[in-house]
NUPAMAR-625622 format. One line per field, with one value per residue (C-alpha): x, y, z. Coordinates in Angstrom, 2 decimals, padded with zeros to 5 digits. Each point is the difference from the previous one (the first is absolute). Layout:
! residues N
east: (X|...)
north: (Y|...)
up: (Z|...)
//
This chain:
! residues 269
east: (154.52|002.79|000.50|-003.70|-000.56|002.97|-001.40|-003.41|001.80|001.44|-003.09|-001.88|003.02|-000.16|-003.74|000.43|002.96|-002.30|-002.90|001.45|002.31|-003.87|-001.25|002.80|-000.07|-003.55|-000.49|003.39|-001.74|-003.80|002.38|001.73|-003.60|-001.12|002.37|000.77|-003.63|-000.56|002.30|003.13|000.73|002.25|-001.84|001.06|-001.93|001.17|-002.82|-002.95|-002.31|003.41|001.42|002.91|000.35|003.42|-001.85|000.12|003.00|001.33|-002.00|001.54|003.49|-000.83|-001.74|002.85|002.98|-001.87|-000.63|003.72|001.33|-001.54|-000.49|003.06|-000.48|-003.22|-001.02|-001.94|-002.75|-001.69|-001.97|001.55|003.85|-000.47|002.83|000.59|-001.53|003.46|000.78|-002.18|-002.97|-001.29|-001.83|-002.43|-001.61|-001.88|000.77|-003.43|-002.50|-002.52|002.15|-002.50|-002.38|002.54|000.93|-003.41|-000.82|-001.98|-000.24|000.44|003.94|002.33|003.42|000.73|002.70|000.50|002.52|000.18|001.82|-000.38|-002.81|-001.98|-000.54|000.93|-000.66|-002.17|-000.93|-002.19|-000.16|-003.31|001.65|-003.14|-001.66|003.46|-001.09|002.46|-001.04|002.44|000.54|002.21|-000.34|-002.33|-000.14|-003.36|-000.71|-000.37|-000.72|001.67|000.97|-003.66|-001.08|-001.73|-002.30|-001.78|-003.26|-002.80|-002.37|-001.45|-002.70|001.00|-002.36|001.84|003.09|002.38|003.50|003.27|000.52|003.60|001.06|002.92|001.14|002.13|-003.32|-002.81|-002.73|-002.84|000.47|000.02|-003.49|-001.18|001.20|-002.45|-002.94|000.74|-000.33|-002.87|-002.24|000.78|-000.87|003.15|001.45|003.95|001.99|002.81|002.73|002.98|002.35|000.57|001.56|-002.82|-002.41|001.02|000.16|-003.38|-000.85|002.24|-002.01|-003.42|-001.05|000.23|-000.94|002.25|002.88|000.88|002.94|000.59|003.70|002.10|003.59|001.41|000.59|-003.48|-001.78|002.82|-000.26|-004.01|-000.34|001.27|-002.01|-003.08|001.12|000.87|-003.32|-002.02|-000.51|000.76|002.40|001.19|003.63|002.87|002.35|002.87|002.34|-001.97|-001.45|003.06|000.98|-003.24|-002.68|-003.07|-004.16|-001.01|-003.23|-000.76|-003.55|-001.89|-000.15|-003.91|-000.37|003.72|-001.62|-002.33|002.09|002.76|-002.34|-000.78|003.12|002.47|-001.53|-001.11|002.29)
north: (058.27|-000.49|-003.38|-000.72|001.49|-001.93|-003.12|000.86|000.59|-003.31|-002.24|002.07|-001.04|-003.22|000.03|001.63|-002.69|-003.19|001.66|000.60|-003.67|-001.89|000.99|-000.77|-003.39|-000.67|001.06|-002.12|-002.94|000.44|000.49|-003.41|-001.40|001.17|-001.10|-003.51|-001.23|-002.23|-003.07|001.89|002.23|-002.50|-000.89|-001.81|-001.30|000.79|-002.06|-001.26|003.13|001.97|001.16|001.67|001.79|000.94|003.40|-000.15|-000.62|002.38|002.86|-000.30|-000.31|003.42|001.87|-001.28|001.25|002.92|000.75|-000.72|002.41|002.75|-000.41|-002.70|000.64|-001.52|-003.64|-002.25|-002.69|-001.62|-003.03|-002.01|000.76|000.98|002.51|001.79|003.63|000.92|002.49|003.03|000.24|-003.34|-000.42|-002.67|-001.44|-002.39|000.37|-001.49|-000.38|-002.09|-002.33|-002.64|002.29|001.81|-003.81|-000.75|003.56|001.42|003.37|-000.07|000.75|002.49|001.42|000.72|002.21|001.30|001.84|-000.66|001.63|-001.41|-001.34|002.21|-000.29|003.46|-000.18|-002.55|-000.26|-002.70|-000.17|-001.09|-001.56|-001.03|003.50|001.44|002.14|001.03|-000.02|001.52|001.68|001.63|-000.15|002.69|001.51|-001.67|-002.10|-000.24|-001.83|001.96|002.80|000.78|-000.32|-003.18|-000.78|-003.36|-000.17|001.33|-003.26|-000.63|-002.30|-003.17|-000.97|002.05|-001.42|-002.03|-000.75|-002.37|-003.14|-001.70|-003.66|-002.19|-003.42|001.28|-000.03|-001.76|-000.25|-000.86|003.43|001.92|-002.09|001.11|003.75|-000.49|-001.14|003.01|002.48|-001.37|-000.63|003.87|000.99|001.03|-000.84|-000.85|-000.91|-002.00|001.68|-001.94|003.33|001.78|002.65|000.60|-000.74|002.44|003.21|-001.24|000.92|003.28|001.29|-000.85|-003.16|-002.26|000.70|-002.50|-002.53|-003.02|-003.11|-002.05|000.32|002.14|000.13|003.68|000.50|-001.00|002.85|002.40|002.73|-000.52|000.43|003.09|001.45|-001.56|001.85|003.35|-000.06|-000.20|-003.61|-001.70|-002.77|-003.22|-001.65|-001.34|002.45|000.32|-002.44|-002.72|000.72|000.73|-003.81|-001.99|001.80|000.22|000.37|002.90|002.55|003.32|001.45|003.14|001.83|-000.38|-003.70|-000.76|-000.85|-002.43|-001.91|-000.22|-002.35|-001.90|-001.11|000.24|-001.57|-002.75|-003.26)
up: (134.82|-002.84|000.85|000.72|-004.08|-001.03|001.18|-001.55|-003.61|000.55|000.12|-002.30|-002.44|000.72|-000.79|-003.03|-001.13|001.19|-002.08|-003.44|000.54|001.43|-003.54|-002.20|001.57|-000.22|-004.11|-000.09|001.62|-002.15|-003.27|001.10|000.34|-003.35|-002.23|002.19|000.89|002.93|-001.51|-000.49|003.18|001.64|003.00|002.82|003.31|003.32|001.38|-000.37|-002.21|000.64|-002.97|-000.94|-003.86|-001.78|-000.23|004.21|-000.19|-002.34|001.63|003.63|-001.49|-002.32|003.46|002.68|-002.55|-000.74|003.43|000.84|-002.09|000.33|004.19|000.81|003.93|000.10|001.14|-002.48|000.30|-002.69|-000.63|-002.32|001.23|003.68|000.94|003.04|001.88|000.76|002.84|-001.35|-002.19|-002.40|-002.90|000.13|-003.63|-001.31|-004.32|-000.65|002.77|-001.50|-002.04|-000.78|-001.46|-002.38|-001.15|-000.93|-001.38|002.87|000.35|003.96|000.43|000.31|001.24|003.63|001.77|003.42|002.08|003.16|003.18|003.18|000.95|-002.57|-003.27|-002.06|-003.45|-001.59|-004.38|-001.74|-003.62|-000.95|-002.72|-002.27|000.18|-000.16|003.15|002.70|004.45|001.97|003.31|002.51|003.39|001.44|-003.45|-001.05|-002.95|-003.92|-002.99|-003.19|002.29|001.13|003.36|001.34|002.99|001.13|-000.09|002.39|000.01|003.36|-000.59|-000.23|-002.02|-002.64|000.62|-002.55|001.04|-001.49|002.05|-000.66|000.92|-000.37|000.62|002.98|002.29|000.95|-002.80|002.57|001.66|-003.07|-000.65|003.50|-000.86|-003.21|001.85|002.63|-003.17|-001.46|003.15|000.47|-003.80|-000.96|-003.47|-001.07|-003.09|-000.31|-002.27|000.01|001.40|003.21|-001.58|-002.00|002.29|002.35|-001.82|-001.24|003.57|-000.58|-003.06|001.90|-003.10|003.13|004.24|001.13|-000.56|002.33|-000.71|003.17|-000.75|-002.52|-000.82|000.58|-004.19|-000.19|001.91|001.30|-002.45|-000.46|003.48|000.28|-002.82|001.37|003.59|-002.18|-001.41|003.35|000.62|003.40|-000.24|002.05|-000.82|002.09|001.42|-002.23|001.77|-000.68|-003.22|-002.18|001.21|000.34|-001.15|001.66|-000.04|-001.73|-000.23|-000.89|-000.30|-000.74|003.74|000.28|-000.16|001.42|003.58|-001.69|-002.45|002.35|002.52|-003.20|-001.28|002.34|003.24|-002.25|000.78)
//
């Protein structure tokens, strides 16, 4: 029972850490905005409509230092400088999720951190960096935005339904048109946002029933997911051996039109 406590006191640390460092990051990032503008952040492209900012930058080298010091045993995986997950537990981060809408002033971005163990994520914090709002969760220990308790929504008409849809240049464009149709034909809205990590606690807080991208890296959704999962959606993603190096098809959905939306948007090739 000590040890079982012990352990317990140790991720709730760790979520405590990767909540107050996800915020310091994110008003860092918005102040770098504000007083830069869209000319002068120092952006790069990866790819084509793949951006990298000197504020990304900056903000995974502040979070994986920060995270070194104060927990040096842990493993480390970020977008912009990779790492490694080591032999125990692994942080896995993404400094700004939604990079090409902070460069052009959007307000769809934000910070995202999770711990992970296994094949389980533990601990998982999104800075809503343009509200200034903080998601977070531990496993089994439900969800919250600013400390207060979440849930997703309880729409079961479809009819009422408005979810995120995500899509990138990694996949095919003429299934993601197909996916569209299949959402329409059954009356159901969606937005496009420009953020999985966003998007998903949108599904967390109950704004949105559902969120869908054919294929997510793991800094994109990992800590979102678990939030969304915390807060009572149902969620598909690729077991943890595969995700953490390839990424994968992801979904999560308010429980009462999971069944529905899944036939919609997954089976759809």
């Amino acid at each position: 029972m000590k040890a079982q406590q012990t352990e317990i006191n140790q991720y709730s640390k760790r979520l405590d850490f990767a909540t107050a460092l996800a915020r310091k990051v994110g008003r860092e990032a918005l102040r770098f905005w504000q007083e830069n503008g869209t000319d002068n952040l120092g952006t790069t492209s990866k790819g084509l409509q793949d951006f990298v900012t000197r504020a990304d930058q900056e903000a995974e080298d502040t979070i994986r230092h920060a995270l070194a010091q104060k927990f040096p045993e842990d493993g480390f995986i970020g977008e912009e400088s990779g790492g490694e997950t080591g032999n125990a537990g692994y942080w896995v981060v993404d400094p700004i999720d939604g990079t090409a809408n902070y460069l052009r002033g959007l307000r769809h971005w934000g910070v995202s951190i999770a711990y992970v163990e296994g094949d389980k994520a533990i601990v998982g914090v999104i800075h809503d960096s343009a509200t200034d709002r903080i998601y977070s969760a531990q496993a089994d220990k439900g969800a919250r935005r600013d400390g207060e308790i979440i849930q997703v929504s309880a729409t079961a008409n479809p009819h009422m339904a408005t979810g995120i849809m995500g899509v990138s240049r990694r996949t095919s464009f003429e299934t993601y048109l197909k996916q569209l149709r299949a959402l329409n034909d059954a009356g159901i809205e969606h937005r496009r946002i420009g953020s999985a990590a966003i998007g998903i606690v949108r599904v967390a807080e109950g704004v949105a029933d559902f969120y869908y991208e054919k294929h997510l890296n793991c800094w994109d959704a990992m800590a979102a997911l678990l939030i969304a999962q915390e807060a009572g959606a149902r969620i598909v993603a690729p077991v943890m051996g595969s995700f953490i190096p390839e990424g994968g098809e992801v979904f999560c959905a308010t429980p009462k039109l999971f069944d529905q939306l899944e036939g919609l948007l997954l089976k759809v090739e």
